[in-house]
N, CA, C and O of each residue as an XYZ file, in Angstrom:
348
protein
N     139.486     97.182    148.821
C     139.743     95.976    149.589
C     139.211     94.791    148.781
O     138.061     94.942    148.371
N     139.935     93.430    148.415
C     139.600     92.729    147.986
C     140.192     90.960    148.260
O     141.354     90.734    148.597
N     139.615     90.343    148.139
C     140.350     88.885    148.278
C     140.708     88.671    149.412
O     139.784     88.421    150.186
N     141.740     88.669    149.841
C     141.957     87.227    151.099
C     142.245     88.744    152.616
O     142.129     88.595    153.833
N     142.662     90.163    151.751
C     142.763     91.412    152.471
C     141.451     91.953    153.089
O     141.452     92.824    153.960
N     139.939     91.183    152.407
C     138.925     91.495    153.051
C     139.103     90.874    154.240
O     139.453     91.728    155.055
N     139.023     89.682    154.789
C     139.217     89.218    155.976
C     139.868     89.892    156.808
O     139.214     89.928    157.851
N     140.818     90.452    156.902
C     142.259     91.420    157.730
C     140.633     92.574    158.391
O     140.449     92.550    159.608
N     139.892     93.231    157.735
C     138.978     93.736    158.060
C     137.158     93.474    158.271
O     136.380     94.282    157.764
N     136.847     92.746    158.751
C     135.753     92.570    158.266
C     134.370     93.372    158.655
O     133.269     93.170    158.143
N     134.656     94.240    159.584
C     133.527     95.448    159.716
C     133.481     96.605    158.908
O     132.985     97.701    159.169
N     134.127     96.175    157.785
C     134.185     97.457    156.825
C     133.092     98.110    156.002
O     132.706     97.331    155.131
N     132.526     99.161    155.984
C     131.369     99.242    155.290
C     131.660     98.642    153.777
O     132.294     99.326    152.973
N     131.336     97.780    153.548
C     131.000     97.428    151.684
C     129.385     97.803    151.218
O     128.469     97.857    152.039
N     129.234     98.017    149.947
C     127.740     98.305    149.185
C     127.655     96.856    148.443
O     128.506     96.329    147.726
N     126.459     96.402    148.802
C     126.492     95.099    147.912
C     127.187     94.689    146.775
O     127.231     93.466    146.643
N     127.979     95.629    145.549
C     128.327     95.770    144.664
C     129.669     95.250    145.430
O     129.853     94.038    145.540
N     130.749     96.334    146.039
C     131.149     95.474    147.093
C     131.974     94.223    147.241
O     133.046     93.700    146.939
N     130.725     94.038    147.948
C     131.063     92.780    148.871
C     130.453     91.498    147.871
O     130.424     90.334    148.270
N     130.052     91.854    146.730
C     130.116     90.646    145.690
C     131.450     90.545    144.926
O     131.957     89.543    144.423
N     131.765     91.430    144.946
C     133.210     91.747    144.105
C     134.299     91.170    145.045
O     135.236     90.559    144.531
N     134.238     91.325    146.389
C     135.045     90.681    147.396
C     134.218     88.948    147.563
O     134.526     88.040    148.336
N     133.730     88.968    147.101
C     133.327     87.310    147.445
C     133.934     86.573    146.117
O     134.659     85.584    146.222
N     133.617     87.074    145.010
C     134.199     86.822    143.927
C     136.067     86.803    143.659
O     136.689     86.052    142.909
N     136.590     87.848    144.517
C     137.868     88.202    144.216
C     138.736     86.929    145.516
O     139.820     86.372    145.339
N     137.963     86.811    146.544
C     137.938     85.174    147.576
C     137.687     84.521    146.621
O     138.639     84.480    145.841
N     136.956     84.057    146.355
C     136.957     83.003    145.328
C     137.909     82.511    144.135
O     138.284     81.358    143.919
N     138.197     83.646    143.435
C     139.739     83.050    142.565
C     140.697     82.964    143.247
O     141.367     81.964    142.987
N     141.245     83.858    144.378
C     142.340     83.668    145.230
C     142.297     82.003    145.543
O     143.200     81.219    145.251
N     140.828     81.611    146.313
C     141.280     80.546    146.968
C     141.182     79.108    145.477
O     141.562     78.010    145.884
N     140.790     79.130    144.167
C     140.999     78.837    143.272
C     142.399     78.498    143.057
O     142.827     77.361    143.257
N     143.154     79.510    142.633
C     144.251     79.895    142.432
C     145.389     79.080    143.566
O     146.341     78.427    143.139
N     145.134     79.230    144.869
C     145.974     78.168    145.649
C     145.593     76.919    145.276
O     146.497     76.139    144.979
N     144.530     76.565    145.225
C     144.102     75.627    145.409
C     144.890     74.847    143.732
O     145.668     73.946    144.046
N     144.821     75.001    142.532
C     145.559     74.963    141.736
C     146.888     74.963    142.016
O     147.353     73.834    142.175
N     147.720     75.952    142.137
C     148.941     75.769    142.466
C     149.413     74.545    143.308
O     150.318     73.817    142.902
N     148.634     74.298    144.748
C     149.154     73.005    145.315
C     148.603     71.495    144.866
O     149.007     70.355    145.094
N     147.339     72.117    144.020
C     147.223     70.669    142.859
C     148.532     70.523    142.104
O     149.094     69.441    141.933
N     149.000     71.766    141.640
C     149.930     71.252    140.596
C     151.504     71.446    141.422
O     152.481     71.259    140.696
N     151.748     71.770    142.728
C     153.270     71.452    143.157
C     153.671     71.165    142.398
O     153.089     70.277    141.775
N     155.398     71.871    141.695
C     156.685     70.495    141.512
C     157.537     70.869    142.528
O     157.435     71.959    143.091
N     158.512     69.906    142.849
C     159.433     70.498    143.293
C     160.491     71.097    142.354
O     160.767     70.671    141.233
N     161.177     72.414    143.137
C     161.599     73.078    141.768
C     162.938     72.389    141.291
O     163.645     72.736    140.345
N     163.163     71.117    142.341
C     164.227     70.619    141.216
C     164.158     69.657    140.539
O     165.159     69.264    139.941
N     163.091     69.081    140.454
C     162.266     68.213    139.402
C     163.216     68.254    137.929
O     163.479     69.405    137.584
N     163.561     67.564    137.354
C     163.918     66.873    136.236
C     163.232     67.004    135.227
O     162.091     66.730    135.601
N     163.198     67.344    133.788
C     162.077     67.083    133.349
C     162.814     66.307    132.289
O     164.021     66.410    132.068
N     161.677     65.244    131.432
C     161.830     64.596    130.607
C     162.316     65.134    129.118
O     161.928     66.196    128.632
N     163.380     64.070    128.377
C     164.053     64.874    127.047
C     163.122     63.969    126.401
O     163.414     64.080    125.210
N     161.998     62.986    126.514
C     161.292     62.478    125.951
C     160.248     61.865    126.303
O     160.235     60.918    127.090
N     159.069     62.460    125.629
C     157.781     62.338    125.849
C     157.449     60.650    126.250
O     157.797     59.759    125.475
N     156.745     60.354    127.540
C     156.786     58.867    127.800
C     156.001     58.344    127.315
O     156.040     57.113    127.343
N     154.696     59.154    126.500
C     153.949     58.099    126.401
C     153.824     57.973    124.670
O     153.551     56.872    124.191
N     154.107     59.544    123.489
C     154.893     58.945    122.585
C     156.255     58.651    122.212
O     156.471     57.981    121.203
N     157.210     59.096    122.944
C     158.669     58.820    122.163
C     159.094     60.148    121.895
O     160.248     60.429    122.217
N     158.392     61.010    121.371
C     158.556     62.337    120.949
C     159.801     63.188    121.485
O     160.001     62.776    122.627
N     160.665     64.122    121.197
C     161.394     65.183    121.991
C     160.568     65.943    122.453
O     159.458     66.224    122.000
N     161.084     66.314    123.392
C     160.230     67.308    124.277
C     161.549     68.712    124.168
O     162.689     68.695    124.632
N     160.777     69.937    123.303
C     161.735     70.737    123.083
C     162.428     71.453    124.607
O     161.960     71.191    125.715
N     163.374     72.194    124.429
C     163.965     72.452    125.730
C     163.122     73.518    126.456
O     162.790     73.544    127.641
N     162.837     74.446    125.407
C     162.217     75.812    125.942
C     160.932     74.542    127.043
O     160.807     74.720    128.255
N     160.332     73.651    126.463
C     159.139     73.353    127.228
C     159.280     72.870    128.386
O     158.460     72.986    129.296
N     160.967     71.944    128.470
C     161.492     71.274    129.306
C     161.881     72.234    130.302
O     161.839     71.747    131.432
N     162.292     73.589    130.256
C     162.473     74.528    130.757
C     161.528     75.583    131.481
O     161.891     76.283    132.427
N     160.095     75.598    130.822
C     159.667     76.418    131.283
C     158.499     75.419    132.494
O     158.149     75.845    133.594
N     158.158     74.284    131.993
C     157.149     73.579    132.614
C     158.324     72.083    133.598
O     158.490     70.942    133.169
N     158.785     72.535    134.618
C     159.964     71.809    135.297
C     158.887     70.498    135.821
O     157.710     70.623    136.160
N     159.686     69.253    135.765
C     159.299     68.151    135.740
C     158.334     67.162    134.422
O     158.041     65.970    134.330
N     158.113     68.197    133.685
C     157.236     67.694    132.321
C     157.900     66.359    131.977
O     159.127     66.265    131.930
N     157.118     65.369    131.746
C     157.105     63.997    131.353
C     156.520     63.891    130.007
O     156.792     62.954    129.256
N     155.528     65.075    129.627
C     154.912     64.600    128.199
C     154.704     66.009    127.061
O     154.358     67.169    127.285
N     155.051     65.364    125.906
C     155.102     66.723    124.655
C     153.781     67.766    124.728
O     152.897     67.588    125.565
N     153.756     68.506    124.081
C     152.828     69.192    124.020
C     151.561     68.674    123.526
O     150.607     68.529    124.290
N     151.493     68.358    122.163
C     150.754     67.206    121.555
C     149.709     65.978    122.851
O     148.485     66.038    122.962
N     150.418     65.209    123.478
C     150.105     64.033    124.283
C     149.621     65.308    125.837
O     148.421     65.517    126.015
N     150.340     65.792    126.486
C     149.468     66.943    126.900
C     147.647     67.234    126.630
O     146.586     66.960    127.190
N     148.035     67.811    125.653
C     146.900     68.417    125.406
C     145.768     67.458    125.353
O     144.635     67.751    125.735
N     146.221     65.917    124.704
C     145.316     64.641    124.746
C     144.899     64.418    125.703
O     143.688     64.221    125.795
N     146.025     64.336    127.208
C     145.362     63.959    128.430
C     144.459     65.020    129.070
O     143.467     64.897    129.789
N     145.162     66.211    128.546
C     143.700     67.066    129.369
C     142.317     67.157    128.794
O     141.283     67.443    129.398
N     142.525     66.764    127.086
C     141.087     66.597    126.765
C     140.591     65.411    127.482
O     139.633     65.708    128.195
N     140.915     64.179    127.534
C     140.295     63.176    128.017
C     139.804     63.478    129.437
O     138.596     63.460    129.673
N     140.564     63.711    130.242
C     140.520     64.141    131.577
C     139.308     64.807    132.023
O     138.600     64.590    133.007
N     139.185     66.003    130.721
C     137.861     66.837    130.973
C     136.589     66.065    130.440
O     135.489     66.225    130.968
N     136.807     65.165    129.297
C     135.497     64.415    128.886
C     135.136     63.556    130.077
O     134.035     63.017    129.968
N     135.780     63.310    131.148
C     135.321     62.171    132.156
C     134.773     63.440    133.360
O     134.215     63.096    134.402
N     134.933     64.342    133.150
C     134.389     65.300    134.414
C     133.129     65.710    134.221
O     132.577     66.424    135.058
C-alpha cells in the first residue's frame, strides 16, 4: 500500500518502515499534482515556430513534444536558471 491508496485504508497495520515509505510515497504523489497543475497547457495550445525572446527556430520535435512552448531550448534553460537563483 502506498501513496494516495494509503488513505482508501487507514487502520492498516504498517511497521514504521512502512508508514515512512507511505508518507514519503504521499508526498511525491501530491508533488507531482501539484506540478502538473503548475504547469497545465491546454492540449490545444499552439506552440511557437520562434523563440520570443531570441528569434531562434524552435525545432518541431520540441514544438511537438512540449505543446504551447514559446521559447528554444537554449533561452529555456536561461529562465529556469535565473528563476532558481531568485529562490
Amino acid at each position: 500500500m502506498n501513496g494516495l491508496e494509503a488513505l482508501l485504508n487507514p487502520d492498516g497495520h504498517l511497521s514504521d518502515d512502512d508508514k515512512g515509505l507511505q508518507a514519503e510515497q504521499f508526498s511525491n504523489d501530491l508533488a507531482l499534482l501539484q506540478h502538473q497543475q503548475a504547469h497545465a497547457v491546454d492540449p490545444d495550445a499552439v506552440s511557437a515556430e520562434w523563440c520570443e525572446t531570441c528569434g531562434n527556430e524552435i525545432p518541431e520535435a520540441r514544438r511537438k513534444a512540449v505543446l504551447g512552448v514559446t521559447l528554444c531550448v537554449e533561452c529555456a534553460r536561461e529562465e529556469e536558471r535565473r528563476a532558481k537563483q531568485w529562490t
